[in-house]
C-alpha positions in Angstrom: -2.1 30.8 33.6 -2.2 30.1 37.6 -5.7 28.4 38.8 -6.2 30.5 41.3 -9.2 27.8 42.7 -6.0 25.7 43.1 -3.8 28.1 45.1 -6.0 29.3 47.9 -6.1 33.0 46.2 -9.3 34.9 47.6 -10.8 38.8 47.3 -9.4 41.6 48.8 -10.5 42.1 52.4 -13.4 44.6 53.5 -16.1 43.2 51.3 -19.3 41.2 52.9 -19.7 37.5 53.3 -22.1 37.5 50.8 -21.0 39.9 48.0 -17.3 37.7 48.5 -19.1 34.8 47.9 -20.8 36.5 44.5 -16.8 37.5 43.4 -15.7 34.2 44.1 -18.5 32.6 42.1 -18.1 34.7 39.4 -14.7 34.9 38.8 -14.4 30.7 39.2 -17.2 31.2 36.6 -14.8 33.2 34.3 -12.1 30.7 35.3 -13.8 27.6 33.9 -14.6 29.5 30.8 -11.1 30.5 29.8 -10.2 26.8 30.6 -12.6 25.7 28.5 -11.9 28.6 25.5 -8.1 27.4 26.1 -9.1 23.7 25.8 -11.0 24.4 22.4 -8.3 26.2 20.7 -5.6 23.6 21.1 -5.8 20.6 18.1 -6.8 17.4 19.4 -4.2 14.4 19.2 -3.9 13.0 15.8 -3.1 9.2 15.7 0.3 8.3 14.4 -0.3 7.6 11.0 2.9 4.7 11.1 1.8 3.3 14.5 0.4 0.1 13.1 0.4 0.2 9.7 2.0 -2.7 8.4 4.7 -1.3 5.1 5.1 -4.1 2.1 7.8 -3.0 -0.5 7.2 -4.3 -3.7 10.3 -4.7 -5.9 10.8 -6.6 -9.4 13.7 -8.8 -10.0 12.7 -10.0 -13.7 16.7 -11.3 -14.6 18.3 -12.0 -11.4 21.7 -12.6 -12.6 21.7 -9.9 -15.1 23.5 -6.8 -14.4 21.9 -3.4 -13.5 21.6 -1.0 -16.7 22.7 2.0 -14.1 25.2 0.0 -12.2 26.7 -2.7 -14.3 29.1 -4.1 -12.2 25.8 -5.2 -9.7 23.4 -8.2 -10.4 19.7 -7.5 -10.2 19.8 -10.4 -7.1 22.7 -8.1 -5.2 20.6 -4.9 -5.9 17.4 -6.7 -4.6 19.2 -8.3 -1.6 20.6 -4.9 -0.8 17.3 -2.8 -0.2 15.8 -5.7 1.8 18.1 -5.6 3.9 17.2 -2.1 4.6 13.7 -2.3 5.0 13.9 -5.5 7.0 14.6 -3.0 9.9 11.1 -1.9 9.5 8.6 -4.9 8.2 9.0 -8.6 8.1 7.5 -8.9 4.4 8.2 -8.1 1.3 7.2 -9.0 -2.4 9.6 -9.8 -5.1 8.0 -9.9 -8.7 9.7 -12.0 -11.4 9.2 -13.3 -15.1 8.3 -16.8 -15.4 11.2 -19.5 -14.8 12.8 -18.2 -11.8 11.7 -20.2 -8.6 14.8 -20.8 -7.6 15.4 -16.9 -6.7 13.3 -17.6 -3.5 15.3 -19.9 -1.7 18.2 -17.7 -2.7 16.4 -14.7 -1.3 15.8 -16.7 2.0 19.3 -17.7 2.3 19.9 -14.3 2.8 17.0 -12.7 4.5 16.4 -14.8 7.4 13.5 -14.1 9.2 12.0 -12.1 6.0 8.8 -13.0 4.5 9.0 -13.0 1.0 6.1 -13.1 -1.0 6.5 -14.2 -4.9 4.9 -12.3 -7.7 5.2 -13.6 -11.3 4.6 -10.7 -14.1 2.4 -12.6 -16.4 2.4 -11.1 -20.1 4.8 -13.8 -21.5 2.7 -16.0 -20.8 -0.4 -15.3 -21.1 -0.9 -14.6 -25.2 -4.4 -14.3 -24.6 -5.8 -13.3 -21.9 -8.2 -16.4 -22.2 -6.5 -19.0 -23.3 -6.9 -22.3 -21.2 -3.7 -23.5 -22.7 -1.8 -20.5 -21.7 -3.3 -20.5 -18.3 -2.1 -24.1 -17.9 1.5 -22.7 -18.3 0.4 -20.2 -14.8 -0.6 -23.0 -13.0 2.2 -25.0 -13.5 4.6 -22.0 -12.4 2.6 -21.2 -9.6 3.1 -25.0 -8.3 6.7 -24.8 -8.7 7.0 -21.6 -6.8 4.8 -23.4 -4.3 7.1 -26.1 -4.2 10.4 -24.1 -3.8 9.0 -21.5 -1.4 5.9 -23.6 0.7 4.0 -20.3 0.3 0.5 -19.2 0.5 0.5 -16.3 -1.2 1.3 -15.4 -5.1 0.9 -12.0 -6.4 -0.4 -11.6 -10.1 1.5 -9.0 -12.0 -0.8 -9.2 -15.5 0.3 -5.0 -16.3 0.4 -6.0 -20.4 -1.0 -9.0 -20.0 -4.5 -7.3 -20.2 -4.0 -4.0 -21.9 -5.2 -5.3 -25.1 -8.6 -6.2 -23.1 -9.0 -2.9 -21.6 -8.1 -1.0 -24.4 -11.6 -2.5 -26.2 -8.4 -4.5 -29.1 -9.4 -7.9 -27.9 -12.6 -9.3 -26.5 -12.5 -12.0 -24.0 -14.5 -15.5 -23.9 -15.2 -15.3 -20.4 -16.5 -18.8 -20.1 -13.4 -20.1 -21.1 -11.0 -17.5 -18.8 -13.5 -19.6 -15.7 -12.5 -23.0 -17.3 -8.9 -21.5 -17.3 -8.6 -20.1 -13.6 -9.7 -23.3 -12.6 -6.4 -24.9 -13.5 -4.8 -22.4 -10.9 -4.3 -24.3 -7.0 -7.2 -23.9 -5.4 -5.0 -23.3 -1.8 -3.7 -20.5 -2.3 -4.1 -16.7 -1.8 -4.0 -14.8 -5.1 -3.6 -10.6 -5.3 -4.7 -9.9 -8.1 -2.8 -6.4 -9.7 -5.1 -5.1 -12.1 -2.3 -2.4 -13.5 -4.7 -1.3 -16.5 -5.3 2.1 -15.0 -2.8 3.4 -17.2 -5.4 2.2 -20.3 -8.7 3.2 -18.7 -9.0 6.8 -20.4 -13.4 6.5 -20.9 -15.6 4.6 -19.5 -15.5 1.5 -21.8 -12.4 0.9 -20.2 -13.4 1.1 -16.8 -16.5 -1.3 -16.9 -14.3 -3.7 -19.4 -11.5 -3.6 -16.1 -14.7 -3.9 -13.5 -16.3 -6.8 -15.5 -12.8 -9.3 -15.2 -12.6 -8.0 -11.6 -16.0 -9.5 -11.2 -15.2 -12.8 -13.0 -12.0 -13.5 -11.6 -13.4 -13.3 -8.1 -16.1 -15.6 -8.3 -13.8 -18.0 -9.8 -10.8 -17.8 -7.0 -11.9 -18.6 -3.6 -8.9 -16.9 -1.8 -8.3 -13.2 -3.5 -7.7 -9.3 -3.0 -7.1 -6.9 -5.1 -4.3 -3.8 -5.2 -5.9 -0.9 -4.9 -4.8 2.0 -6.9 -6.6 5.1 -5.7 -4.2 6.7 -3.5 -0.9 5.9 -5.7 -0.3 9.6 -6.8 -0.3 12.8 -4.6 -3.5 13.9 -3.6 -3.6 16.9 -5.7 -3.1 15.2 -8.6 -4.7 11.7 -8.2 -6.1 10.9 -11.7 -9.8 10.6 -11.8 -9.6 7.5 -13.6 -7.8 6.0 -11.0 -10.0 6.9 -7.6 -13.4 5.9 -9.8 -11.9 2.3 -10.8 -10.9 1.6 -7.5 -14.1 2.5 -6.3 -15.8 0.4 -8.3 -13.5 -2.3 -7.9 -13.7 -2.0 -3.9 -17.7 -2.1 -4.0 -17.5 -5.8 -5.6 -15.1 -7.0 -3.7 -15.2 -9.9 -0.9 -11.8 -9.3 0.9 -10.4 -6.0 1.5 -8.2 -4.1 -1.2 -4.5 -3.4 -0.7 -3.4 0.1 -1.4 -0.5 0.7 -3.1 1.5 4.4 -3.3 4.3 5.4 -5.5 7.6 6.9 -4.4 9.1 7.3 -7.9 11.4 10.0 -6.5 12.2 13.9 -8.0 13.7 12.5 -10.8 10.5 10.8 -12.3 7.7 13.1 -12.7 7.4 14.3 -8.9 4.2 16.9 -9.8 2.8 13.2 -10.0 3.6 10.9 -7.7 4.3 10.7 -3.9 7.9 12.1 -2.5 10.0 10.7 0.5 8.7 13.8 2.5 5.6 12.8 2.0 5.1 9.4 3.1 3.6 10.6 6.7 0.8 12.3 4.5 0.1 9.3 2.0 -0.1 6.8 5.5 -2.8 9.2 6.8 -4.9 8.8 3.4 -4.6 5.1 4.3 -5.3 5.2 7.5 -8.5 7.1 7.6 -9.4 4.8 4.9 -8.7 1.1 5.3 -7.7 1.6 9.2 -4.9 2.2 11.7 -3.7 -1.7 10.6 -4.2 -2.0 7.4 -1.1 -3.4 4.7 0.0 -1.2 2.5 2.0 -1.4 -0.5 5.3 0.6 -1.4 6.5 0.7 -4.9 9.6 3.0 -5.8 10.8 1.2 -8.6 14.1 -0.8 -9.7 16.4 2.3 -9.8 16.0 3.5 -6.6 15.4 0.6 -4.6 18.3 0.9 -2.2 17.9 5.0 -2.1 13.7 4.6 -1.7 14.8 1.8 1.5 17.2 3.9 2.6 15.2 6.9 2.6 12.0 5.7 3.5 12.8 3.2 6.3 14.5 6.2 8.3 11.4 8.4 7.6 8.9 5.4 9.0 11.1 4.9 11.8 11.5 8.7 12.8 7.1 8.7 12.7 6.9 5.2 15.0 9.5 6.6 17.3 7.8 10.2 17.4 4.4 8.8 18.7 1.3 11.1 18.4 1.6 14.1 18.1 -0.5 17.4 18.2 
């Protein structure tokens, strides 16, 4: 539509000074009004879910030099190394999970991923018999130094999925004085996340205040310590009520802020459930409107996919930064 304020345009000749001036107010009148109607009907700009949000895949190498079960002919390691590669086009940190007794994957990792944060994770449950136990806790400790010592980092992420389940599922009480005697033993310099993982267990409320209650004690015993958020893991019509109400509760307790995590599982694994490639620009806006345009956020597709997921993904990020906002 021409402004016709802009161009000079005026009413037809042979009307008085004074009735001209009345058109001309009137129809700039009706002018500013469309403008305005036009202006109200278009969407305002939506922020770029991708701008600043900072992506963390999250990937388990539990036997590094064990073959693949789908690809036998590649070594967890060579799978591992392989997506990393990938997404180090799009973030400068990752975490690699691991069972107990395999420090020396991280300098291997960062032989080949220069320039890549790596941030260790060790999956707990052979470890820790009981949940409690100061002796088996002393057996965390000491693999947590040696990571420390092999890697010189300041983070460890704590992968206790089984480790717990008996807990949550009301099979085994815990002496929570002695689980304070036994975080104690852990170094006192470093960052913990803590992954609760017991979501899966937490079908009545027994469960969730049992989960909420060693949330509450593990806090007050670790100085430096977040926890992985759960709540937006699934698609948002099917997000599990069990899971939005225990990270809830678990977010009003804590000190630092959570970490969300998301699932891209893929079509082949229960896609009415969780997220899809397609979908990662709307599962960044759920984070973004809720921990902020630069918040960390985790990305977990799982072992099998890793390399597809990296592919995949990466390209999908990239197209979103590259795109800007958008209407």
């Amino acid at each position: 539509m021409t402004d016709r304020r802009r161009s000079g345009w005026l009413p037809a000749a042979g009307l008085g000074g004074g009735a001209c001036r009345g058109v001309v107010a009137l129809l700039g009148a009706a002018v500013l009004t469309a403008a305005a109607a036009g202006r109200a009907e278009q969407p305002a700009p939506r922020p770029n879910p991708a701008a600043k949000l900072k992506l963390i895949p999250w990937v388990e190498c539990n036997w590094p030099q064990q073959p693949e079960q789908d690809a036998p002919g590649v070594t967890q390691f060579e799978r591992t190394v392989a997506g990393l590669l990938i997404w180090r086009q799009v973030t400068d940190t990752a975490i690699v999970g691991t069972t107990p007794g395999n420090a020396d994957l991280y300098p291997e990792l960062q032989k080949r991923l220069a320039g890549m944060r790596i941030i260790p994770g060790i999956k707990t449950m052979r470890l820790l018999r009981r949940f409690d136990s100061i002796a088996d806790w002393a057996l965390v400790a000491r693999e947590v130094r040696r990571i420390q010592a092999r890697t010189g980092t300041k983070v460890i992420v704590f992968d206790h999925e089984r480790a717990v389940e008996a807990y949550v599922r009301g099979q085994q009480p815990l002496n929570f004085d002695n689980l304070r005697v036994a975080l104690a033993q852990l170094p006192g310099d470093l960052e913990y996340i803590w992954y609760p993982s017991v979501f899966w267990f937490i079908a009545r409320q027994p469960g969730h205040q049992r989960l909420v209650k060693l949330c509450e004690v593990v806090q007050a015993s670790l100085r430096k310590l977040r926890f992985v958020d759960h709540r937006y893991c699934g698609r948002r019509e099917v997000r599990f009520g069990r899971f939005i109400n225990a990270g809830k509760a678990i977010d009003r307790i804590a000190r630092q802020p959570t970490i969300p995590l998301l699932f891209f599982y893929g079509p082949r694994h229960q896609p009415h459930i969780w997220w899809l490639d397609h979908q990662l620009e709307e599962a960044l806006a759920l984070v973004r409107d809720r921990w902020g345009p630069d918040a960390e956020v985790l990305i977990y597709p799982g072992r099998k996919r890793w390399v597809e997921a990296a592919q995949s993904l990466s390209q999908r990020l990239l197209a979103l930064r590259q795109r800007g906002h958008r209407p």
